[in-house]
Structure formats: C-alpha cells, structure tokens
C-alpha positions, 0 to 999 in steps of 0.5 A: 500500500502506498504511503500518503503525503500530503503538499501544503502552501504555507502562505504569509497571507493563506495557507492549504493542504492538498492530496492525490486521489485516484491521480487527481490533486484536491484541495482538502476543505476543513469542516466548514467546507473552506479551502483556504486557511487564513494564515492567523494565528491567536490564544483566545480569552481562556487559552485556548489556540486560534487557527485560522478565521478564529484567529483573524476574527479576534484579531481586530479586538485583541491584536496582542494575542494574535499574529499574522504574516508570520512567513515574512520573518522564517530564517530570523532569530527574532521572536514575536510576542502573543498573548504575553508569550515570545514564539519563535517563527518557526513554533508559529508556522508549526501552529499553522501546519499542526492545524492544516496536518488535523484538517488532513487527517480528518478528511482521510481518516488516517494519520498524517505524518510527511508533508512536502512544503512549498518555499519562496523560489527566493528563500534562503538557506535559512529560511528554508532549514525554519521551514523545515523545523516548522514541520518538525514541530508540527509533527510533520516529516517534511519530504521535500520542500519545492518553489512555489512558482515550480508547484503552480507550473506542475499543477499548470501541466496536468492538463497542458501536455504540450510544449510550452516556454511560461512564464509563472509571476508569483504574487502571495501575501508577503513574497514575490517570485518569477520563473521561466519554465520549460514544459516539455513531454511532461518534464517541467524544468525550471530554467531560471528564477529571481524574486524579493522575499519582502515584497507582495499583498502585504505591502499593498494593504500598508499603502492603503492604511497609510492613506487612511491614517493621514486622512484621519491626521488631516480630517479629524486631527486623530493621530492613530498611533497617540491613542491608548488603543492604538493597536485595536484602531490599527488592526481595524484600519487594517482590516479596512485596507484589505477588505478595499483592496480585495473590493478593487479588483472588481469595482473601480470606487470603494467607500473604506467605512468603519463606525467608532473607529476611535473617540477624540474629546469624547466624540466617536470619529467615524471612518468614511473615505472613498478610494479610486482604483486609479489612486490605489494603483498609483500607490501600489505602482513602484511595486508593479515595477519591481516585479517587472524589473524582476521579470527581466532578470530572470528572462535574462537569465533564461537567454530568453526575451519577452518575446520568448514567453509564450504563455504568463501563468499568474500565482498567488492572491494579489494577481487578482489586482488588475494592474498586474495583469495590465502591465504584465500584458503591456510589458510580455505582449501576452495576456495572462492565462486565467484557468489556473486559480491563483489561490490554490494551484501551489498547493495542488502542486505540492500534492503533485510533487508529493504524489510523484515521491509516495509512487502515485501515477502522476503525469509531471517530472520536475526539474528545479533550479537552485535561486542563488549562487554559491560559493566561497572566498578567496585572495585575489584582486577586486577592482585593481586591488589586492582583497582577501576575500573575492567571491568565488563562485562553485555553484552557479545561480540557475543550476538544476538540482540536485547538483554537486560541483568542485573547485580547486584552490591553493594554499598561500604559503610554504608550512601552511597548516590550516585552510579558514573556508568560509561558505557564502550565498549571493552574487558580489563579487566582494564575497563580505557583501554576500550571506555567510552561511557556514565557515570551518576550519581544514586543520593538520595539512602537511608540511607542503609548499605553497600552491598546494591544491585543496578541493572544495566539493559544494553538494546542493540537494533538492531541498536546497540544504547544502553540504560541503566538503574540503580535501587536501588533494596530496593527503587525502585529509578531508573537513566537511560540514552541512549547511542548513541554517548555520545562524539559527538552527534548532538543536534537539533540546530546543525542538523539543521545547518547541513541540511541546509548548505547541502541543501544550497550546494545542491539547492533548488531542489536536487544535482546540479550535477544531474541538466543537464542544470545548470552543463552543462552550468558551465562546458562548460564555465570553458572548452571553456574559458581553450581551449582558453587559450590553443590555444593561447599557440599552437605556443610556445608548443613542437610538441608532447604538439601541438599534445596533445593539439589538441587532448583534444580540439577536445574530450573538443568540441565533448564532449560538442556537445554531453552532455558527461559530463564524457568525458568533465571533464576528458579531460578538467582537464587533458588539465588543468594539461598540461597548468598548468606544461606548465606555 
C-alpha cells in the first residue's frame, strides 16, 4: 500500500493542504467546507489556540494575542510576542501546519505524518532549514520542500501536455517570485528564477492604511498611533485596507467605512473615505515595477526575451489586482492565462510533487533550479586591488538540482597548516557583501609548499540544504560540514521545547479550535456574559447604538442556537468594539 503525503502552501497571507486521489490533486476543505486557511494565528480569552478565521476574527479586538504574516520573518532569530508569550517563527508556522496536518487527517481518516512544503523560489538557506523545523514541530516529516512558482507550473501541466516556454509571476501575501519554465513531454524544468522575499499583498494593504491614517491626521486631527488603543484602531484600519483592496479588483470606487473607529474629546470619529482604483494603483505602482524589473532578470537569465514567453501563468492572491495583469500584458505582449486559480494551484502542486515521491501515477517530472549562487572566498584582486576575500563562485545561480560541483584552490604559503573556508550565498563579487552561511576550519595539512591544491566539493540537494566538503588533494585529509541554517538552527533540546509548548497550546488531542464542544462552550460564555453587559447599557445608548445593539444580540443568540461559530465571533467582537468606544 502506498504511503500518503500530503503538499501544503504555507502562505504569509493563506495557507492549504492538498492530496492525490485516484491521480487527481484536491484541495482538502476543513469542516466548514473552506479551502483556504487564513494564515492567523491567536490564544483566545481562556487559552485556548486560534487557527485560522478564529484567529483573524479576534484579531481586530485583541491584536496582542494574535499574529499574522508570520512567513515574512522564517530564517530570523527574532521572536514575536502573543498573548504575553515570545514564539519563535518557526513554533508559529508549526501552529499553522499542526492545524492544516488535523484538517488532513480528518478528511482521510488516517494519520498524517510527511508533508512536502512549498518555499519562496527566493528563500534562503535559512529560511528554508525554519521551514523545515516548522514541520518538525508540527509533527510533520517534511519530504521535500519545492518553489512555489515550480508547484503552480506542475499543477499548470496536468492538463497542458504540450510544449510550452511560461512564464509563472508569483504574487502571495508577503513574497514575490518569477520563473521561466520549460514544459516539455511532461518534464517541467525550471530554467531560471529571481524574486524579493519582502515584497507582495502585504505591502499593498500598508499603502492603503497609510492613506487612511493621514486622512484621519488631516480630517479629524486623530493621530492613530497617540491613542491608548492604538493597536485595536490599527488592526481595524487594517482590516479596512484589505477588505478595499480585495473590493478593487472588481469595482473601480470603494467607500473604506468603519463606525467608532476611535473617540477624540469624547466624540466617536467615524471612518468614511472613498478610494479610486486609479489612486490605489498609483500607490501600489513602484511595486508593479519591481516585479517587472524582476521579470527581466530572470528572462535574462533564461537567454530568453519577452518575446520568448509564450504563455504568463499568474500565482498567488494579489494577481487578482488588475494592474498586474495590465502591465504584465503591456510589458510580455501576452495576456495572462486565467484557468489556473491563483489561490490554490501551489498547493495542488505540492500534492503533485508529493504524489510523484509516495509512487502515485502522476503525469509531471520536475526539474528545479537552485535561486542563488554559491560559493566561497578567496585572495585575489577586486577592482585593481589586492582583497582577501573575492567571491568565488562553485555553484552557479540557475543550476538544476540536485547538483554537486568542485573547485580547486591553493594554499598561500610554504608550512601552511590550516585552510579558514568560509561558505557564502549571493552574487558580489566582494564575497563580505554576500550571506555567510557556514565557515570551518581544514586543520593538520602537511608540511607542503605553497600552491598546494585543496578541493572544495559544494553538494546542493533538492531541498536546497547544502553540504560541503574540503580535501587536501596530496593527503587525502578531508573537513566537511552541512549547511542548513548555520545562524539559527534548532538543536534537539530546543525542538523539543518547541513541540511541546505547541502541543501544550494545542491539547492533548489536536487544535482546540477544531474541538466543537470545548470552543463552543468558551465562546458562548465570553458572548452571553458581553450581551449582558450590553443590555444593561440599552437605556443610556443613542437610538441608532439601541438599534445596533439589538441587532448583534439577536445574530450573538441565533448564532449560538445554531453552532455558527463564524457568525458568533464576528458579531460578538464587533458588539465588543461598540461597548468598548461606548465606555
């Protein structure tokens, strides 16, 4: 019996899980028959864990126990604070994957234990290796992590048998990626990728906020970030931003609303400003540009020009705003394809790549490249001047992988007994302005006089994690390390902290968000005891908050009669927000 291996998009803004059935990839729904997961993680009032739309729904009422885009710092030592508690990014990614891993087993009745994982085409090293102890933590044996533009491109050629040059644009919530792909006899070969790891929807709702807060500066006199409650008000002017953002891909006028967004001398400032689509597109247009200048890069990597690109395939949710496709058009001469959705083709493509590995009968083989250059540093002459650390390149960017590649170098003096290599990532030609990933010392050489040779072998797999071996070529005496984050790996004693707080967080037996009975309980609790506080605030309410009032106590009992969870926790954070300006 084949194993299951699940793929799954871990996206800054969404995330998804998806499986092979009878050859086909599905996108697995949750039990409230949603596809997409909001990448939203929280701890709710009574400690339990938020996943997903609970999380996003608590978000505007208690910001400091929620976290989102929490993809944006993988591969950093910085830690991020929730309900009084720091996290690392990879335990709050593993809050995601632990959620998505549930959703999986309850849909296939069976425990879940590989995953592949999609990555940014552009993630480092570091990034990569967080992800990985992200799925460790989750419980998940991460298989395979592949780039998100060459998953979206597998899931493109199931039913594309024919030979095909794509171009794939990659816009998600927090990153961006562009490849040139080959299609070809069911082979996908990536040929070239280039992209920013920083840029994407997340930066598009930021403009809109910032629009929003310099209007109520120079309407209302209210400088947000002065207020007791300046996170709430943020949190709600963000999620305005991106409630108009998305409204803008279809119409080209919104009106960005919120009702008692803050008070200022004790009057209540309401939010009403119209946005026009033209405005919000020169706002987000230097971003457009970015992505195009991207484009010509990986192009010129490919020896491909625009008129090469036979077909533009578009990824991740902020292609939906029509400006890309608009410049894309005007820039390629192409029309972006439109029968792949955005929103899930990377996961499908993760399930496909997952497939290929469990023995599943899939059409597709993936080729993929690596991103970056690599390679180590050696004395030479840099712009006319001796430099003691010129990069050298082994590894080149753009090179299919799994690839192994060596070079030779020279000791410098006569008796020398050690060799310092240092490994880097990037493209200068000055190797210190480039990522340092590794550094070790090859010590014991012989006795040998200068020019003696030393063989450096770079070995790159498939997951992008790099091994890394020096041999004294007269000797035999060899040094080798692996490089999978030399700066924040987890060793096992921190793994295990990490999994258990998770778990902890979790329950004994799975998310609690997803235990009926124990959330529903809570909720109806935290709902009944705010509709008492509202009804005996009723008299000294305005005739329109009554009404307002009223109306969100008869959503808060039908909702609670009914087991909708989804309505009880919108309409009991928005009667909170109206009680908390009130007071």
């Amino acid at each position: 019996m084949k194993e299951t291996i699940i793929g799954i998009d871990l996206g800054t803004t969404n995330s998804e899980v998806a499986v092979i059935e009878k050859g086909q990839p599905i996108v697995i729904s949750d039990d409230k028959g949603e596809k997409i997961l909001p990448s939203f993680v929280g701890v709710g009032q009574q400690g339990e864990m938020l996943v997903g739309d609970s999380a996003r729904n608590q978000y505007v009422v208690f910001p400091e126990r929620t976290v989102k885009s929490i993809k944006r710092k993988m591969g950093s030592n910085e830690k991020v604070d929730m309900a009084g508690e720091s996290y690392t990014p990879q335990e709050l990614s593993a809050m995601l994957l632990k959620h998505l891993k549930k959703t999986a087993e309850n849909y296939l009745k069976m425990p879940v234990t590989k995953a592949v994982i999609t990555v940014p085409a552009y993630f480092n090293d570091a990034q990569r290796q967080a992800t990985r102890e992200a799925g460790e933590i989750a419980g998940l044996e991460v298989v395979r992590m592949i780039n998100e533009p060459t998953a979206a491109a597998l899931s493109y050629e199931t039913g594309h048998q024919e030979g095909k040059r794509i171009l794939v644009y990659d816009l998600g919530g927090g990153t961006f990626d562009v490849s040139v792909v080959q299609i070809q006899d069911g082979v996908v070969e990536v040929i070239s990728s280039h992209g920013n790891n920083n840029l994407g929807g997340d930066d598009f709702d930021q403009k809109i906020a910032l629009f929003v807060t310099e209007h109520l500066q120079t309407s209302h006199g209210l400088f947000v970030d002065k207020l007791d409650a300046a996170k709430q008000v943020e949190a709600h002017i963000l999620r305005a931003a991106i409630q108009a953002k998305k409204d803008l891909s279809d119409h080209p006028f919104v009106t960005i609303e919120e009702e008692y967004l803050a008070t200022l001398d004790g009057v209540p400032v309401n939010l009403s400003l119209e946005l026009s689509r033209e405005r919000y597109e020169t706002m987000i247009m230097p971003y457009i540009e970015e992505t195009l200048d991207a484009v010509h890069t990986a192009l010129k990597d490919a020896s491909m020009t625009a008129s090469d690109v036979e077909e533009i395939l578009l990824v991740g949710g902020s292609t939906r705003t029509p400006l890309v496709s608009q410049m894309l058009a005007a820039e390629i001469g192409l029309e972006p394809r439109g029968e792949v959705d955005p929103d899930l083709c990377v996961a499908t493509g993760a399930a496909i790549q997952a497939g290929m590995i469990a023995g599943e009968s899939v059409s597709a083989v993936l080729v993929d490249v690596t991103p970056y250059t690599f390679g180590t540093s050696v004395f030479g002459e840099l712009d006319g001047m001796p430099h003691p650390a010129v990069y050298a390149p082994i590894i080149k960017k753009n090179t299919s992988i799994p690839v192994t590649r060596s070079e030779v170098y020279f000791t410098m003096y006569k008796n020398q007994a050690a060799v310092d290599v240092n490994i880097y990532q990037g493209e200068e030609l000055d190797a210190n302005q480039n990522l340092l990933l590794g550094q070790f010392m090859v010590e014991g050489l012989s006795k040998a006089p200068p020019n003696s040779p030393i063989v450096l072998e770079l070995a790159l797999d498939n997951d992008g994690i790099l091994n890394v071996t020096a041999v004294e070529k007269n000797t035999g005496l060899k040094k080798s390390i692996t490089i999978e984050n030399a700066f924040a790996k987890m060793d096992f004693a921190e793994m295990q902290i990490s999994r258990d707080r998770v778990n902890t967080l979790f329950g004994p037996s799975g998310d609690k968000s997803e235990q009926a009975e124990i959330i529903e309980d809570e909720s109806v609790v935290k709902a009944k005891t705010l509709v008492k506080k509202a009804q005996s605030i009723l008299d000294q309410a305005t005739i329109d908050d009554r009404d307002e009032i009223l109306t969100l106590i008869d959503k808060i009992n039908g909702a609670i009669k009914s087991g909708d969870t989804d309505t009880l926790g919108e309409s009991t954070g928005e009667l909170y927000d109206i009680l908390y300006y009130l007071d």
